[in-house]
C-alpha positions in Angstrom: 30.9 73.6 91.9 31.2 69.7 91.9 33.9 69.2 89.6 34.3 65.0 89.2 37.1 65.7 86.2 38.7 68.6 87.7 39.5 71.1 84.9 39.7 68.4 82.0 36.6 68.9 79.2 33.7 66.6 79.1 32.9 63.7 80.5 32.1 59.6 80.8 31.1 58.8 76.9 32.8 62.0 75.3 36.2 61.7 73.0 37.4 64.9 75.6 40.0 63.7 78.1 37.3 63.9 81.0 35.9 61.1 78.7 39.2 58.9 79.2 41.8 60.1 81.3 41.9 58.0 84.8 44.7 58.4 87.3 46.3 55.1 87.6 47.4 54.4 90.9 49.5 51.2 92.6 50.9 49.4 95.3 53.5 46.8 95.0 54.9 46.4 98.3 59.0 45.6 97.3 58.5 46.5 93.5 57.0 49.9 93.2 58.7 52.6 95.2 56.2 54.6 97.5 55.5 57.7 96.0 56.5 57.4 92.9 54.8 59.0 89.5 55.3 58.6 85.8 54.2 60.4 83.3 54.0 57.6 80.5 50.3 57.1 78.9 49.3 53.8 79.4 45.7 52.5 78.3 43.4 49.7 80.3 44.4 47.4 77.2 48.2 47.4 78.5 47.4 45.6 81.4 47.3 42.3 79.4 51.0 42.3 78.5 52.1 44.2 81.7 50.5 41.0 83.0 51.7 38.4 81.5 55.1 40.0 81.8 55.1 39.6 85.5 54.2 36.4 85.6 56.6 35.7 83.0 54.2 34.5 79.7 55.1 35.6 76.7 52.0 36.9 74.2 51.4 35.4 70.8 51.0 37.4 67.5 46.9 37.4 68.0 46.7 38.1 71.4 46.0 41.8 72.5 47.1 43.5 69.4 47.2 47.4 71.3 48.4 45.9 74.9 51.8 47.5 75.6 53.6 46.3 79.0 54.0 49.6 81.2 56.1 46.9 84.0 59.0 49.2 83.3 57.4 52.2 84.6 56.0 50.2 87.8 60.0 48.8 89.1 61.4 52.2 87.7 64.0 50.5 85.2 62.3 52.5 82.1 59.1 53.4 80.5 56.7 51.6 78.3 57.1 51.0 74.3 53.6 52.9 73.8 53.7 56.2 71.2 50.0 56.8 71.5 46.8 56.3 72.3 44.1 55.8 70.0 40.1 56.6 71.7 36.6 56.7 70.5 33.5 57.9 71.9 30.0 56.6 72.8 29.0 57.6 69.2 32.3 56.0 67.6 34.3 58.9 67.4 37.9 58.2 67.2 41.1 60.5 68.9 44.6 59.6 68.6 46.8 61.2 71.3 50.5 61.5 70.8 53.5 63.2 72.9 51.2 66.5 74.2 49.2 66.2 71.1 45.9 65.2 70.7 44.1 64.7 67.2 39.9 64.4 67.4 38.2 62.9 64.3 35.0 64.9 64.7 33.4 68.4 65.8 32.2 68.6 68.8 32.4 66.4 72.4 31.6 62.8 69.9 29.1 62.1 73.3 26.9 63.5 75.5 27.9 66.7 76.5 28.3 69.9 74.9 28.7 70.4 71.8 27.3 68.1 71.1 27.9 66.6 67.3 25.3 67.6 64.6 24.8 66.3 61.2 25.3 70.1 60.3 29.0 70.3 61.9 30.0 67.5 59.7 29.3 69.8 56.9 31.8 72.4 58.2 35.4 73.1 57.6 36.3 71.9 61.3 35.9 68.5 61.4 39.1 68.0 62.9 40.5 69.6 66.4 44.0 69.5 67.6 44.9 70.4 71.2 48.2 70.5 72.7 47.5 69.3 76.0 50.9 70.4 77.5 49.9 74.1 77.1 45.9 73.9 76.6 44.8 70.6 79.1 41.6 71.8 79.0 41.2 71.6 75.1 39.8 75.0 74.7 41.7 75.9 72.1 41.8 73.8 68.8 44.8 74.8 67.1 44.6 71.8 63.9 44.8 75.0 60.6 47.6 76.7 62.7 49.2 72.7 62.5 48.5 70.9 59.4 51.6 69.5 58.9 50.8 67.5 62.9 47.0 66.9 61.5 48.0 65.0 58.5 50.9 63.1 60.8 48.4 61.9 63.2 45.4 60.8 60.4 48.0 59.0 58.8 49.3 57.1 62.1 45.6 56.4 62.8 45.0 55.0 59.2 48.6 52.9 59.6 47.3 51.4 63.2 43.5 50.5 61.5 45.3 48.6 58.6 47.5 46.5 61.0 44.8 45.7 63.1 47.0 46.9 66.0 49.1 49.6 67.2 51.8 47.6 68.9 54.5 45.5 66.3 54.1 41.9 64.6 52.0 41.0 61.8 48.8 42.6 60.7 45.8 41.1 61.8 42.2 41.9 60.6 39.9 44.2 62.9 36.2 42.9 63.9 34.6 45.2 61.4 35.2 48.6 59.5 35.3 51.2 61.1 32.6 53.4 60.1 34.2 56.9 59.5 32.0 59.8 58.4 31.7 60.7 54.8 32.9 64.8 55.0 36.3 63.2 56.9 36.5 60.4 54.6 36.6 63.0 51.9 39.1 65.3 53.5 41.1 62.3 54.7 41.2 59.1 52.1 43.8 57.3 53.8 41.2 56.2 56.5 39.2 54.4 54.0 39.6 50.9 55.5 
């Protein structure tokens, strides 16, 4: 009965949300009002600019490429400039996560639980799932052929952020590497070619 991620799928090293989703919690006597909440998504890579906002630095064009400030959403005078949330897995598995929607770029967990990827699911038809997690925050239900239309939205904001080398604005940089897509999704999806 030991549930560590509550109701959300999978776990550390999965592309499932119990594989990235952390409640983020602060005090800031004077700044952030007891008790507060907000619902924005912010990643561990937006505490660079959230940073250097507060102590009043500005960022330069190279410097943490995906870091959105969320210091906004700490006084309570707005919410952060971040539209998604792009994630990977221990096997290099990539989600984007948008609004209540959530693309995966491979069958299966993309980690250690189960199911576990096989080189056989990348021969299916589903190599993509799509979960609403507004109305399925458990991701049971992968709803991608009743949403093409989102599917094809989301590969191509995932393909627009890898050629910028960043998802926040300025001038495209170059990532560390390729990324090292799968052949089957390659196929399916061309625009991820990097």
């Amino acid at each position: 009965g030991h549930k560590p991620n509550a109701d959300w799928r999978g776990h550390k090293a999965d592309i499932y949300e119990g594989g990235h989703r952390v409640p983020f919690v602060v005090q800031w006597p004077g700044k952030v009002k007891p008790k507060s909440e907000s619902d924005s998504t912010i990643t561990t890579a937006d505490f660079f600019n959230t940073v250097a906002n507060i102590v009043g630095q500005t960022v330069d064009n190279n410097t943490a490429e995906d870091s959105f400030s969320f210091l906004a959403d700490l006084l309570a005078t707005g919410k952060t400039k971040r539209t998604t949330s792009i994630h990977h897995s221990i096997n290099g598995s990539f989600a984007i996560r948008k609004g209540p929607w959530k693309l995966i770029l491979c069958p299966g967990s993309g980690g250690w639980s189960a199911p576990r990827p096989s080189k056989k699911a990348w021969g299916a038809e589903r190599i993509v799932q799509l979960y609403n997690l507004e109305t399925d925050p458990a991701e049971k239900h992968n709803v991608a052929e009743a949403h093409p239309e989102r599917v094809s939205a989301l590969v191509d904001q995932v393909a627009k952020e890898i050629k910028a080398g960043r998802s926040t604005e300025g001038e495209a940089v170059s990532n560390d590497g390729a990324i090292p897509f799968n052949a089957t999704l390659l196929k399916k999806y061309p625009q991820l070619k990097n």
